[in-house]
N, C-alpha and C positions, 0 to 999 in steps of 0.2 A: 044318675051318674052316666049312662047310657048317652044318656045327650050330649053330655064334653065332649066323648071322644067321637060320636056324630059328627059335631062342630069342628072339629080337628079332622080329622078324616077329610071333609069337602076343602076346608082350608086347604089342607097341603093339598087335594086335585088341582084346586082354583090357582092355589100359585105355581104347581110344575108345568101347567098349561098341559096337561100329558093326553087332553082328550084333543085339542087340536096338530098333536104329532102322532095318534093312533085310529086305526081302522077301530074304534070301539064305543060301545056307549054303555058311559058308567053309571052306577047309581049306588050310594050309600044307603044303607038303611042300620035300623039298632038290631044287634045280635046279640043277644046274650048280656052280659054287664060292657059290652061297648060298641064298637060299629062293624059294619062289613061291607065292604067294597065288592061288587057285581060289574061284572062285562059281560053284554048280553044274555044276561039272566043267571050267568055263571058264577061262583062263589072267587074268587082270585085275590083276596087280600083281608086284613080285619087289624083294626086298632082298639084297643083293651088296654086293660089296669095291668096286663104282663106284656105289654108292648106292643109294636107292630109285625105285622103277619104276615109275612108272601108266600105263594105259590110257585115255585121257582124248580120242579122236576127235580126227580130224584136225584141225580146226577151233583146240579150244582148245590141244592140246599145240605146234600151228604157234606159236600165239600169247605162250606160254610160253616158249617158243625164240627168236624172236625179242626178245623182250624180255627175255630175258639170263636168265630167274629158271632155266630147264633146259636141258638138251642133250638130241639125239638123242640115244634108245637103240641101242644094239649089245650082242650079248653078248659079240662076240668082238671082238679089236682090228681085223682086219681081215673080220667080219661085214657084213651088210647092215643097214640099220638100220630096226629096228620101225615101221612106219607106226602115226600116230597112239597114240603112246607119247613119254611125257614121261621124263626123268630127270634126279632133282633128288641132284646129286652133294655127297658129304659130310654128308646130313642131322641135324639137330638130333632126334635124335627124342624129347626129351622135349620138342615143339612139339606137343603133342597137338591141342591145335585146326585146325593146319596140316592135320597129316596125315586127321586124320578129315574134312575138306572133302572131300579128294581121294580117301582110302577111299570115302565115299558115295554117287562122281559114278565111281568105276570100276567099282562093284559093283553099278551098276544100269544098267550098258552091258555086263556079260557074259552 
């Protein structure tokens, strides 16, 4: 299962183009039951069976949360949950404009 969202993960890099608008270099690997996105060696994104993951500081992912658009992260049901990490559950991901906001603003906070 791990590999889907692998494959999905690079797809949406390949199509927001987001490594040639960012000072970054990204690399997907499998994380757990899905993928996780790296900027310079740093953790900053992850796509899984509960959705797509950013790292987006405490400030805006609070804000995101509370206005219903994410949920806390956790990886696990009964985990601790990711400070200042957003997850936006079920994602549309041919919303490529969506998500390359949000690739831009995680990949230059790793």
């Amino acid at each position: 299962m791990a590999k889907e969202f692998l494959d999905k993960l690079n797809i949406l890099i390949t199509e927001t183009n987001i490594e040639k608008e960012c000072d970054c270099s990204l690399e997907a690997k499998h994380f757990f039951s899905g993928a996780a996105l790296y900027n310079h060696g740093v953790i900053c994104a992850s796509l899984s069976p509960v959705g797509i993951g950013f790292k987006l500081g405490d400030q805006e992912s609070e804000a995101l949360i509370e206005k219903g658009l994410a949920v806390p992260l956790k990886y696990f049901p009964k985990g601790h949950i990711k400070k200042g990490y957003a997850l936006f559950e079920a994602p549309d991901l041919a919303d490529l404009a969506k998500w390359k906001q949000y690739l831009k603003k995680t990949v230059s906070l790793a």
